[in-house]
VMD Tcl script that builds the backbone (N, CA, C; Angstrom):
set m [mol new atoms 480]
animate dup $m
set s [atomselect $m all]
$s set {name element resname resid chain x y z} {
  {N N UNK 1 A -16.488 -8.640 20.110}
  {CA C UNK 1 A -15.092 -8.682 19.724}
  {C C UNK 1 A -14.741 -10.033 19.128}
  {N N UNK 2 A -13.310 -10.023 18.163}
  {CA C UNK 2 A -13.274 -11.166 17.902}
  {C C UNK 2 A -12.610 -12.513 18.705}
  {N N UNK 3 A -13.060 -13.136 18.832}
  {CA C UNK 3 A -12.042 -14.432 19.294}
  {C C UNK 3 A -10.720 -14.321 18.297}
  {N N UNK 4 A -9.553 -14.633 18.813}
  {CA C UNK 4 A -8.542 -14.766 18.037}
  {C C UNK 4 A -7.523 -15.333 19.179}
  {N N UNK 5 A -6.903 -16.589 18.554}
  {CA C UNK 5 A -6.026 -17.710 19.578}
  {C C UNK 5 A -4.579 -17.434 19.278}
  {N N UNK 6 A -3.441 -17.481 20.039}
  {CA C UNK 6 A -2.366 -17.760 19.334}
  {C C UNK 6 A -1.948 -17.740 18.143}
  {N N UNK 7 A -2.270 -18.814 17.204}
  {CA C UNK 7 A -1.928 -19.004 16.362}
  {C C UNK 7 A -2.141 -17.906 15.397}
  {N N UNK 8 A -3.693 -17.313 15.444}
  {CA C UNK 8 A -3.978 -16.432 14.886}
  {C C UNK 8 A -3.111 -15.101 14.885}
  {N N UNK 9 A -2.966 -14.907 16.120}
  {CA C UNK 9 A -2.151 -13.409 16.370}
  {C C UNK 9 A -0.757 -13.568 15.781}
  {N N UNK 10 A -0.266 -14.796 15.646}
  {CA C UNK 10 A 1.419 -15.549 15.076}
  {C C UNK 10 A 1.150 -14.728 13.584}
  {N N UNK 11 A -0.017 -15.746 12.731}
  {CA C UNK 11 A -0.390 -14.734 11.792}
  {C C UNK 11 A -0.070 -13.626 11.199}
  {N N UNK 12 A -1.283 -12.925 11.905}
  {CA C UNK 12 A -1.230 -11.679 11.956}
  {C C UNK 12 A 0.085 -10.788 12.138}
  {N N UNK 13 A 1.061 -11.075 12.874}
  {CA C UNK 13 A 2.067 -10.331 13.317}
  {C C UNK 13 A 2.937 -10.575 11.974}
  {N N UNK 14 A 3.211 -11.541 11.342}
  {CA C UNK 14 A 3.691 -12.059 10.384}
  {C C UNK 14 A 3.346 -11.408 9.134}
  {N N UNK 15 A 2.609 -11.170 9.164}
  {CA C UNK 15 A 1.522 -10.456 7.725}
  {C C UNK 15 A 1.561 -9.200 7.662}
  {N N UNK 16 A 1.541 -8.583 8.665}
  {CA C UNK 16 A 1.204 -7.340 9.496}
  {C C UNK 16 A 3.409 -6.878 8.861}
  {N N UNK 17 A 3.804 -7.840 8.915}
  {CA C UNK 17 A 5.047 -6.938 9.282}
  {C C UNK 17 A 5.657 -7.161 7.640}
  {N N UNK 18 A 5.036 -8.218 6.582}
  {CA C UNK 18 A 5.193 -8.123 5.247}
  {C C UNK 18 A 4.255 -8.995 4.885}
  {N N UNK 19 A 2.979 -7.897 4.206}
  {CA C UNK 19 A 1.777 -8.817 3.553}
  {C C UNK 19 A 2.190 -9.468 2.113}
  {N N UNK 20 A 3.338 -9.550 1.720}
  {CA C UNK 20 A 4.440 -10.367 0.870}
  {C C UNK 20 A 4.469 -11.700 0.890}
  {N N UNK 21 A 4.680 -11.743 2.699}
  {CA C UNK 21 A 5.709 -13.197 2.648}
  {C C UNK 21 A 4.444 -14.660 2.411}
  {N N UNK 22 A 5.283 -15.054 2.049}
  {CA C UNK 22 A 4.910 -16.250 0.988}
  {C C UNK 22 A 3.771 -17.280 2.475}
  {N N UNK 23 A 2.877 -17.789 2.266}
  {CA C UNK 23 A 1.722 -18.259 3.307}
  {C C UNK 23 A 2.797 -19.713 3.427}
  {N N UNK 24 A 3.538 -20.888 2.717}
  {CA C UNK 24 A 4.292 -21.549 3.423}
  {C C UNK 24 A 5.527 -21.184 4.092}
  {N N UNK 25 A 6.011 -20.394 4.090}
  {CA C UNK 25 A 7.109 -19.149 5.185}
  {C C UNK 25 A 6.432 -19.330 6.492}
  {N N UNK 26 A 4.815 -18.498 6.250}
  {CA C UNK 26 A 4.452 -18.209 7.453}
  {C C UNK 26 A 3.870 -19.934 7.962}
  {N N UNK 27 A 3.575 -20.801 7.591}
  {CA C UNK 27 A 3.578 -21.704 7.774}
  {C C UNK 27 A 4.704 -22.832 8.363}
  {N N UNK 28 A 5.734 -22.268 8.026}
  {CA C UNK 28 A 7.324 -22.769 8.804}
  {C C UNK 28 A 7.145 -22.333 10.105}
  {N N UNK 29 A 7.196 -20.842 9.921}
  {CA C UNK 29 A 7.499 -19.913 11.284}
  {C C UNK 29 A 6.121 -20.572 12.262}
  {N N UNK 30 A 4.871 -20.962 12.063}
  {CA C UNK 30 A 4.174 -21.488 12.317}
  {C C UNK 30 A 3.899 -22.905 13.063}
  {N N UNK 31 A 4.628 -23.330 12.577}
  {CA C UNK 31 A 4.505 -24.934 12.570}
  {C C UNK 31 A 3.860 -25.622 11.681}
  {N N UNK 32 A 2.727 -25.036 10.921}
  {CA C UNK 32 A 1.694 -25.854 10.567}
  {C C UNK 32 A 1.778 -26.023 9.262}
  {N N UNK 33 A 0.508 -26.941 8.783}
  {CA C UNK 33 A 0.725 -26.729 7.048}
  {C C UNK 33 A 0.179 -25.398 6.332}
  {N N UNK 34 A 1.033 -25.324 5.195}
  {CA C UNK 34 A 0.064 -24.144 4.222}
  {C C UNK 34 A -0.954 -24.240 4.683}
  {N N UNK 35 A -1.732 -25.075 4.086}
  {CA C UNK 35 A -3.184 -25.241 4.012}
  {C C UNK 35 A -4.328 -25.060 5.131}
  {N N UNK 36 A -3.275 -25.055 6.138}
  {CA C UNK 36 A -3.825 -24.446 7.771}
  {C C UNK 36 A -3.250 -22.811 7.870}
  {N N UNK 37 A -2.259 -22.457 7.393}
  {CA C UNK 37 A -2.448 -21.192 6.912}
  {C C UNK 37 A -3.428 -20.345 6.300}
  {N N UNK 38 A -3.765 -21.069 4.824}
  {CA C UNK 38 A -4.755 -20.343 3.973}
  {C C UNK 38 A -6.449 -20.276 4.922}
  {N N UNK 39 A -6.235 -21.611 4.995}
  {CA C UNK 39 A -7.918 -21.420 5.944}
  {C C UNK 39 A -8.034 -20.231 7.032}
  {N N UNK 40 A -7.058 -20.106 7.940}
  {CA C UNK 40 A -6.899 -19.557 8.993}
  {C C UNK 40 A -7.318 -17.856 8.051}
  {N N UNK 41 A -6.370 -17.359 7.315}
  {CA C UNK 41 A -6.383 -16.312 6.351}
  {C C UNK 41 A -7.591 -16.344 6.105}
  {N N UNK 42 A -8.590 -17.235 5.264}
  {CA C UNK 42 A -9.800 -17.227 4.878}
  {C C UNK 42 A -10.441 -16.684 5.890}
  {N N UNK 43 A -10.134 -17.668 7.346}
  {CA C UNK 43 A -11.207 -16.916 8.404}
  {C C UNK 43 A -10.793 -15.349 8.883}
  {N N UNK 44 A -9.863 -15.421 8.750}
  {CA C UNK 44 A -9.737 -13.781 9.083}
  {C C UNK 44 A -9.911 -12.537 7.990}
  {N N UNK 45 A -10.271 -12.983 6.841}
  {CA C UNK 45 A -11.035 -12.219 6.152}
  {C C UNK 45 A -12.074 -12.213 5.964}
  {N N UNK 46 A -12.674 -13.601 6.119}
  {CA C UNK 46 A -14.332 -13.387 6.446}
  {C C UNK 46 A -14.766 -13.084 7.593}
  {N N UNK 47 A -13.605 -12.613 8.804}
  {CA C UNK 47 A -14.565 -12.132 10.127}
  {C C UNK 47 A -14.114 -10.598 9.642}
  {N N UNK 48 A -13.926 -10.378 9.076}
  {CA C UNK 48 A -13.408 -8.923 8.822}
  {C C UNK 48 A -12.042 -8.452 9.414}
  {N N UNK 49 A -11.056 -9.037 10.179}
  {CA C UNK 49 A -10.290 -8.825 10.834}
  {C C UNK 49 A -9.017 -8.269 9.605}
  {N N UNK 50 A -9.267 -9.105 8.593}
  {CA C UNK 50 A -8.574 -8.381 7.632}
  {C C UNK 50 A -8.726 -7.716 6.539}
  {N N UNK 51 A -8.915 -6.660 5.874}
  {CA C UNK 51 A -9.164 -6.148 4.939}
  {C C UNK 51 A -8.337 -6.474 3.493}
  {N N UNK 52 A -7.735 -7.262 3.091}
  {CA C UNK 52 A -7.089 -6.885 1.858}
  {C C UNK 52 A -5.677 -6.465 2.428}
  {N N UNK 53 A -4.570 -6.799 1.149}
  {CA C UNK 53 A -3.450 -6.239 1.304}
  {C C UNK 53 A -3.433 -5.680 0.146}
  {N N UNK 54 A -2.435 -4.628 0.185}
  {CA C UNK 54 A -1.847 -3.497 -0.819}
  {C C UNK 54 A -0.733 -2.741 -0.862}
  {N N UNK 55 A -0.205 -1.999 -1.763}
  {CA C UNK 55 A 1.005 -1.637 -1.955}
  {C C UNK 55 A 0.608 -0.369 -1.159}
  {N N UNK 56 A 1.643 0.509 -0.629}
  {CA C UNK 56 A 1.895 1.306 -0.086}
  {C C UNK 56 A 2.695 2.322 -0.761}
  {N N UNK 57 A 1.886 3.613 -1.895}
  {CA C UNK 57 A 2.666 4.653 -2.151}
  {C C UNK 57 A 2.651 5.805 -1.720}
  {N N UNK 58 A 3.789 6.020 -1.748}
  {CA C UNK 58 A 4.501 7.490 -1.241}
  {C C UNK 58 A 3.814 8.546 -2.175}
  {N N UNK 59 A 3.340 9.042 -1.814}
  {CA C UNK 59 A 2.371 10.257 -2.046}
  {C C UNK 59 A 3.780 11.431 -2.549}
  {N N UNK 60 A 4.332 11.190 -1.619}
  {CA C UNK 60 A 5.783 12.329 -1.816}
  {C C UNK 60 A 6.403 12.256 -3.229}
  {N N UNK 61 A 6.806 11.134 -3.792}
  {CA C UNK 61 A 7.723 10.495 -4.396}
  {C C UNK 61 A 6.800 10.834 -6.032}
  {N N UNK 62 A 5.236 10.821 -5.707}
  {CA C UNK 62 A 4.715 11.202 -6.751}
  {C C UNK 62 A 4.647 13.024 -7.006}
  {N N UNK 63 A 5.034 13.653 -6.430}
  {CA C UNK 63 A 4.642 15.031 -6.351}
  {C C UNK 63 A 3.944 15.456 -5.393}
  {N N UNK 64 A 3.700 14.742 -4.577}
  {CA C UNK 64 A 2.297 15.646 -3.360}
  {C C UNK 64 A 3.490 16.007 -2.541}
  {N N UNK 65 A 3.416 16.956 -2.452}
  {CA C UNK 65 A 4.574 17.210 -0.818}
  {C C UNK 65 A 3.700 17.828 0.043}
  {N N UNK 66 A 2.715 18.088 0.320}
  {CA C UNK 66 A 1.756 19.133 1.091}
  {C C UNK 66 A 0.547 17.404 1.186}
  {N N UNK 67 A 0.248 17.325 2.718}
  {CA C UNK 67 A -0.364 16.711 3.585}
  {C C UNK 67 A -1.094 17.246 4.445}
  {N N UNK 68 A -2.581 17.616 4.084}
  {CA C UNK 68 A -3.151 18.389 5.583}
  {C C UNK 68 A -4.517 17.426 5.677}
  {N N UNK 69 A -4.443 17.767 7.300}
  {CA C UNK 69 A -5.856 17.431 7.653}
  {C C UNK 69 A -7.144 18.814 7.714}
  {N N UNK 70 A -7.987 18.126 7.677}
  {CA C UNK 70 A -8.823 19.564 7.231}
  {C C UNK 70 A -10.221 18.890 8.092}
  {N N UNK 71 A -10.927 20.019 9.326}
  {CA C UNK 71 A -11.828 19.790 9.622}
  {C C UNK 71 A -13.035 20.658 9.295}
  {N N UNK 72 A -14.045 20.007 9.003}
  {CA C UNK 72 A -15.451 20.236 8.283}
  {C C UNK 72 A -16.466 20.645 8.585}
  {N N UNK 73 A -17.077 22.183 8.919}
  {CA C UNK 73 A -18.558 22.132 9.727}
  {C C UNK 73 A -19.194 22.239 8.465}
  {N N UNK 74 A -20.422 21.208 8.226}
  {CA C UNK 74 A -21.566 21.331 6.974}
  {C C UNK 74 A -22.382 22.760 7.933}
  {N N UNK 75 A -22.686 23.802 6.865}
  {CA C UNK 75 A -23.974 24.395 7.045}
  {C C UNK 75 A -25.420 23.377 7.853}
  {N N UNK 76 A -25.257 22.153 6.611}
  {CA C UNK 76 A -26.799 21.252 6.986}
  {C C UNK 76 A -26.040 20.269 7.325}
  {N N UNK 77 A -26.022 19.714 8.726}
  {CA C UNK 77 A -25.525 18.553 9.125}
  {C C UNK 77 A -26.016 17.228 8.347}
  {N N UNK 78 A -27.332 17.440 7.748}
  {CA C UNK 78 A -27.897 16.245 7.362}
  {C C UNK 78 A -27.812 16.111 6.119}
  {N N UNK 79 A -26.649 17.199 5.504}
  {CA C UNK 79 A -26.476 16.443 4.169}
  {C C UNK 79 A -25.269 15.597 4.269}
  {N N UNK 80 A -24.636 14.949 5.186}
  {CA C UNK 80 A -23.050 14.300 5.296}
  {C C UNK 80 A -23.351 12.954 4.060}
  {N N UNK 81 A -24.505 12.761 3.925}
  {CA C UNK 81 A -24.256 11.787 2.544}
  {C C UNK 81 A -23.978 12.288 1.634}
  {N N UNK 82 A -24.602 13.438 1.091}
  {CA C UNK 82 A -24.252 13.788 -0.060}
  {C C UNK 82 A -22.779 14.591 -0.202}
  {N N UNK 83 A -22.395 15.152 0.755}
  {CA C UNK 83 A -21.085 15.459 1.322}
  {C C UNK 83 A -19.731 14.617 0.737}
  {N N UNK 84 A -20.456 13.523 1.464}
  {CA C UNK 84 A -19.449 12.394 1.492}
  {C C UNK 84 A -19.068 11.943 -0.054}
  {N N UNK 85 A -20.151 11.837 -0.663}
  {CA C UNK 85 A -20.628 11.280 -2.134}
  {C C UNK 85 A -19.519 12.278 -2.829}
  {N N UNK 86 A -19.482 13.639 -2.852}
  {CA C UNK 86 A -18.745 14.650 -3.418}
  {C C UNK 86 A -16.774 14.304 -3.057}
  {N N UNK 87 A -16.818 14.064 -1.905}
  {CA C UNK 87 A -15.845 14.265 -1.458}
  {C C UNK 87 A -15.094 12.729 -2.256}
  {N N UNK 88 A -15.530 11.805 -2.359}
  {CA C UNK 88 A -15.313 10.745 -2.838}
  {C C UNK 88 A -15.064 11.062 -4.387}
  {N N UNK 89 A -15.282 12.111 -5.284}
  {CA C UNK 89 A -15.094 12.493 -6.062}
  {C C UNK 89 A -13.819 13.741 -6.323}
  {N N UNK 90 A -13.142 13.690 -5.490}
  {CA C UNK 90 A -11.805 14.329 -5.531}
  {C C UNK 90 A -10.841 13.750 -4.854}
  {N N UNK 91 A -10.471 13.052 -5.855}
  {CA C UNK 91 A -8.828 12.160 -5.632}
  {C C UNK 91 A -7.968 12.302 -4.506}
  {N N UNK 92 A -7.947 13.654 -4.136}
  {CA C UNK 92 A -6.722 14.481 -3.653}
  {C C UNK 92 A -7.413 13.939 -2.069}
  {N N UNK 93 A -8.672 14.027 -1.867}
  {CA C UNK 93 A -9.177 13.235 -0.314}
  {C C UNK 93 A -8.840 11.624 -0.234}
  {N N UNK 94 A -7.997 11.474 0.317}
  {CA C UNK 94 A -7.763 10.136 0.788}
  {C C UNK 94 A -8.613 9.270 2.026}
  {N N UNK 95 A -8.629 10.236 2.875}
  {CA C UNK 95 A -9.620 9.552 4.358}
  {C C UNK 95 A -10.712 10.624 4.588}
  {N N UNK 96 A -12.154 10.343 5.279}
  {CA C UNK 96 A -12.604 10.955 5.796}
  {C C UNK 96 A -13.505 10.387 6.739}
  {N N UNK 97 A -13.494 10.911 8.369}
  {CA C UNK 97 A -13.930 10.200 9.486}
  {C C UNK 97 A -15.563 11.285 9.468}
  {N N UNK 98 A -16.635 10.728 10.635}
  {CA C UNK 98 A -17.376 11.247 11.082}
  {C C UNK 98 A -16.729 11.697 12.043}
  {N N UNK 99 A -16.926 12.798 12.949}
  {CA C UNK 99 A -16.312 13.004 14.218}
  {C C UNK 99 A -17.050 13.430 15.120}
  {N N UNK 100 A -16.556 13.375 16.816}
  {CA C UNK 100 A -17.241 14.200 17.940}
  {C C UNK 100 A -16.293 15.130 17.802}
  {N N UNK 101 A -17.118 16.576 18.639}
  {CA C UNK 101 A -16.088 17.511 19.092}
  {C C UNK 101 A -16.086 18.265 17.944}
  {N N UNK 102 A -15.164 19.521 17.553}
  {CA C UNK 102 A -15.213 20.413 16.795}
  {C C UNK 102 A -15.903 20.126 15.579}
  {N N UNK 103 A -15.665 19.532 14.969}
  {CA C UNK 103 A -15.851 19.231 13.366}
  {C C UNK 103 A -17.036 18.069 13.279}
  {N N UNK 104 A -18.217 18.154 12.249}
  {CA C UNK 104 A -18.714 17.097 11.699}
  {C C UNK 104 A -17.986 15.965 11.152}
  {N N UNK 105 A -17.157 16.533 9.900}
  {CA C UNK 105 A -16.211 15.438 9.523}
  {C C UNK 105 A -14.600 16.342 9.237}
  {N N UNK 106 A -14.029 14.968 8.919}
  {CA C UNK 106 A -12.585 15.099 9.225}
  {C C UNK 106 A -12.024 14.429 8.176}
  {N N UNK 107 A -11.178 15.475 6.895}
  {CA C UNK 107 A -10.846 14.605 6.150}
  {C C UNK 107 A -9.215 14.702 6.255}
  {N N UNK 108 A -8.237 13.846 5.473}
  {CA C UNK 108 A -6.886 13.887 5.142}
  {C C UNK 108 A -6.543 14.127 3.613}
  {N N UNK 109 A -5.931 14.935 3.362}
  {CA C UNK 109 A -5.865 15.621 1.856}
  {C C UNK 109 A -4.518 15.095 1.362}
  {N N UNK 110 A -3.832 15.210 0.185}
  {CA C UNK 110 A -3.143 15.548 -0.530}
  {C C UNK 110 A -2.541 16.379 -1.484}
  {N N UNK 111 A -1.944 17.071 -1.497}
  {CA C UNK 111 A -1.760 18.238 -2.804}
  {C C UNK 111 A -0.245 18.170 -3.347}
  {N N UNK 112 A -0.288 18.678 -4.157}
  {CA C UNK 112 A 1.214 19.113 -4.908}
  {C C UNK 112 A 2.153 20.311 -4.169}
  {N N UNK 113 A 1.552 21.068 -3.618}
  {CA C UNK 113 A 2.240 22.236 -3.173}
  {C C UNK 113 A 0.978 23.092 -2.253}
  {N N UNK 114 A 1.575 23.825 -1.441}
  {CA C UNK 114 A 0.099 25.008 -0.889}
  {C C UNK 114 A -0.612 25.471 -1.738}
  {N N UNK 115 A -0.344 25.857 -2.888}
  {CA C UNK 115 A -1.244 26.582 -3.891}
  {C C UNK 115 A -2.351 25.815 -4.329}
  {N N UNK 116 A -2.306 24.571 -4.560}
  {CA C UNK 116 A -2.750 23.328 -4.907}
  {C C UNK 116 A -3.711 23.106 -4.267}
  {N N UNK 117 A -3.177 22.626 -2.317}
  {CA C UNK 117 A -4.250 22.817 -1.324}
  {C C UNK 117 A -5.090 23.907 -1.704}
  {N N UNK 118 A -4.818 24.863 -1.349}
  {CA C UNK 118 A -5.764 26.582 -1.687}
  {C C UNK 118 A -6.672 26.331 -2.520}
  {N N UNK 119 A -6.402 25.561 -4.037}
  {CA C UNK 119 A -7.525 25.863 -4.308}
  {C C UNK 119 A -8.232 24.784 -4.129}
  {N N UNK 120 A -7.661 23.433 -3.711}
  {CA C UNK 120 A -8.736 22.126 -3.912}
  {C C UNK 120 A -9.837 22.999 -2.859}
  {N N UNK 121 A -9.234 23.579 -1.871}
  {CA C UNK 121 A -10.086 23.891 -0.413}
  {C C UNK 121 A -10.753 24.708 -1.102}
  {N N UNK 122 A -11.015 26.230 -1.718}
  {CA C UNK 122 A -11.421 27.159 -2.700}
  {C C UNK 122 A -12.411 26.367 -3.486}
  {N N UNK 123 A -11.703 25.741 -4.848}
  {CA C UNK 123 A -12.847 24.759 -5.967}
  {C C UNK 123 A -13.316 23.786 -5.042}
  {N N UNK 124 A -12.768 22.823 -4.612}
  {CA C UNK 124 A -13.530 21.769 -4.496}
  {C C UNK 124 A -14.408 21.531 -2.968}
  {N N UNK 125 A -13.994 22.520 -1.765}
  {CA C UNK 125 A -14.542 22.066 -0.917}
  {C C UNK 125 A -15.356 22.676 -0.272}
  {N N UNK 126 A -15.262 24.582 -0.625}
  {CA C UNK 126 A -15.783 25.134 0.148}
  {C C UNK 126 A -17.104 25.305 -0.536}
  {N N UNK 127 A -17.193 24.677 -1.985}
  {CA C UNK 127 A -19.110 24.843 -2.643}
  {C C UNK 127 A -19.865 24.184 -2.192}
  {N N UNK 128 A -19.463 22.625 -1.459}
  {CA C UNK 128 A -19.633 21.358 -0.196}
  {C C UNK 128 A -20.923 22.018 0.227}
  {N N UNK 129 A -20.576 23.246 1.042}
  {CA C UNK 129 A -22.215 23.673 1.860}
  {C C UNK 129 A -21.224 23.615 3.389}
  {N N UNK 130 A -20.016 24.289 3.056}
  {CA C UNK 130 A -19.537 24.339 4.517}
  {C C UNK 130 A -19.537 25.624 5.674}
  {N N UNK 131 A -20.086 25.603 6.810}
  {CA C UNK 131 A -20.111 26.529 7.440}
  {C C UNK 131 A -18.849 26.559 7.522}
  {N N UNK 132 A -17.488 26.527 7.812}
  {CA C UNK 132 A -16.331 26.679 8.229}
  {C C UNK 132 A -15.609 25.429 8.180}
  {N N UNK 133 A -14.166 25.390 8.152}
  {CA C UNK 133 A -12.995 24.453 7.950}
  {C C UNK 133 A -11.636 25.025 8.397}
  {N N UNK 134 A -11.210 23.746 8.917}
  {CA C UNK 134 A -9.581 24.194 9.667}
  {C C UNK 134 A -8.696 23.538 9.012}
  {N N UNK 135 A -7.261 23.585 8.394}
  {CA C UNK 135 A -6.699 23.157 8.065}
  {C C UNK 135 A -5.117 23.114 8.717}
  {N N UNK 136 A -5.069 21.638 8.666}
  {CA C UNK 136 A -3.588 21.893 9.449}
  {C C UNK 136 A -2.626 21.044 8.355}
  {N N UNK 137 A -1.604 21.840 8.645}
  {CA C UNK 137 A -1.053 21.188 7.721}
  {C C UNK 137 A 0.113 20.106 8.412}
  {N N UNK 138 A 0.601 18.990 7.586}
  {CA C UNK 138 A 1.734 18.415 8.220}
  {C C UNK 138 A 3.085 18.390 7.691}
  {N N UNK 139 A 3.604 18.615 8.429}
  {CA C UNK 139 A 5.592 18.854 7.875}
  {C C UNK 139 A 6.139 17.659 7.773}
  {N N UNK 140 A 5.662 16.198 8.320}
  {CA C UNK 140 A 6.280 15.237 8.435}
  {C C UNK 140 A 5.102 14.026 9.025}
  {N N UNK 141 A 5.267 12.786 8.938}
  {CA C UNK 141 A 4.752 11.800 9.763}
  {C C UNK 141 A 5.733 10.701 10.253}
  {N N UNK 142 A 5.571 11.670 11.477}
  {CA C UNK 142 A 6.594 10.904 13.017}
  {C C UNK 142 A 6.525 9.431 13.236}
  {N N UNK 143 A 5.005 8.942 12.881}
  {CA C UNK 143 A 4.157 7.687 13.120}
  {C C UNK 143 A 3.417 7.336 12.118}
  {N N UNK 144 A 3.417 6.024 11.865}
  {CA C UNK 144 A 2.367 5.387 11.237}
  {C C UNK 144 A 2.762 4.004 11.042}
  {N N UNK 145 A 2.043 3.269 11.758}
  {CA C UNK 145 A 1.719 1.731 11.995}
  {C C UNK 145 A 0.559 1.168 11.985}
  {N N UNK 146 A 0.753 0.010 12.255}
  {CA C UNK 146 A -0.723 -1.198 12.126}
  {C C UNK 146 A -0.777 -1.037 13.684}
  {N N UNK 147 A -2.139 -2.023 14.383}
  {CA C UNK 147 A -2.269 -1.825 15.449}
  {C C UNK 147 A -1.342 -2.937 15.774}
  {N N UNK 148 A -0.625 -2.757 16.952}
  {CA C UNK 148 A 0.095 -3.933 17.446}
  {C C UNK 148 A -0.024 -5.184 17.730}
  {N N UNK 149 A -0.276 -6.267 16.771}
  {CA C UNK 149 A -0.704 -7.653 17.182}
  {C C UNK 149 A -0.511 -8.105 18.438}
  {N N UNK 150 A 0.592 -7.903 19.042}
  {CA C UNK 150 A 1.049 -8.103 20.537}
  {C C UNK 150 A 0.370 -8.026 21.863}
  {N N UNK 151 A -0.367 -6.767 21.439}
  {CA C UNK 151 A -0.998 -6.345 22.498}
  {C C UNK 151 A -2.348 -6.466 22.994}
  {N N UNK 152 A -3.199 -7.494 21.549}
  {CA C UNK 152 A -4.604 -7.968 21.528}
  {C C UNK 152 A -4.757 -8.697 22.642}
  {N N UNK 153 A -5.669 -9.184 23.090}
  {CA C UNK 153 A -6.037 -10.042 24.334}
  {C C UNK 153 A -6.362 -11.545 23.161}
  {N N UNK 154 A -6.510 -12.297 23.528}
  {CA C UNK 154 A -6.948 -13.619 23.230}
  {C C UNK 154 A -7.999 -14.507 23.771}
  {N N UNK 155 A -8.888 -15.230 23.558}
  {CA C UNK 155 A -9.410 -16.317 23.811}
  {C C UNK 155 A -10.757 -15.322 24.605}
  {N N UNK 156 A -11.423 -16.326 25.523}
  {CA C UNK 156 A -12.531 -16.117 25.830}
  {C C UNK 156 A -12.674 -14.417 26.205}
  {N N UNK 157 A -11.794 -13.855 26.645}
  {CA C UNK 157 A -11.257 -12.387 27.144}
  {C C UNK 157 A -12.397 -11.422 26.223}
  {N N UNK 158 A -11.957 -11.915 24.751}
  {CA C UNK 158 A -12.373 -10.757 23.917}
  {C C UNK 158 A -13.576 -10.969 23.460}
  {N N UNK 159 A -14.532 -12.077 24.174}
  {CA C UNK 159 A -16.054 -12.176 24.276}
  {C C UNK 159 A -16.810 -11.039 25.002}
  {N N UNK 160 A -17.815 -10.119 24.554}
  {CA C UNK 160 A -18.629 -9.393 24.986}
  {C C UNK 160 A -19.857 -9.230 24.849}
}
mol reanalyze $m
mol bondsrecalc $m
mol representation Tube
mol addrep $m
């Protein structure tokens, strides 16, 4: 796990709540200088703790109104690379996990309307090599957040 002190999690919570605000802002709210900002940033993207920031679009606002998750049994379990490779080739898949439990994999879709879904699932997913797929669809998202900076542990704790 990673080490991460105070200051770090100050950060993070800061960033986390507008990857916008300007690094001497967070450096006020901080105490410290920019330049103990940017480093700090540096290290938390080279431990991986941070990935990149990005804009956040509404899928809705473009035409998708239809959101489903869709779970995946391959016929050949051991093609999930080439699976994957395909699936990465239709836009409309945004996420896809390995999973335990029902499904091999688990993706999150996008479409314009049900008809849309129907056929991405029809053309694009069921030639995949799938023994079977569930689709659920979603009416809304109740939730969606970052993980809570707050609630990380700190310092020697998160040594394992």
């Amino acid at each position: 796990m990673m080490k991460l002190d105070e200051l770090d999690k100050k950060i993070l919570r800061l960033i986390a709540a507008d990857a916008r605000i300007p690094f001497l802002e967070v450096a006020r709210d901080c105490g410290v200088s920019g330049a103990a900002i940017h480093q700090r940033i540096q290290k938390l993207n080279g431990l991986g703790v941070l990935k990149g920031s990005q804009f956040i679009i509404d899928p809705e606002k473009l035409g998708y109104e239809t959101c489903a998750y869709i779970g995946l049994n391959l016929k050949d379990p051991e093609t999930f690379d080439e699976v994957l490779a395909k699936l990465k080739e239709i836009p409309e898949v945004v996420e896809c996990h390995y999973t335990t439990g029902n499904f091999d994999m688990f993706i999150k879709i996008y479409a314009i309307n049900n008809h849309h879904l129907l056929t991405i699932i029809h053309d694009k997913l069921q030639p995949l090599g799938l023994a079977r797929s569930e689709t659920l669809i979603s009416f809304h998202t109740a939730l969606d957040r970052q993980l809570p900076i707050a609630d990380l542990p700190i310092g020697k704790e998160n040594e394992e």
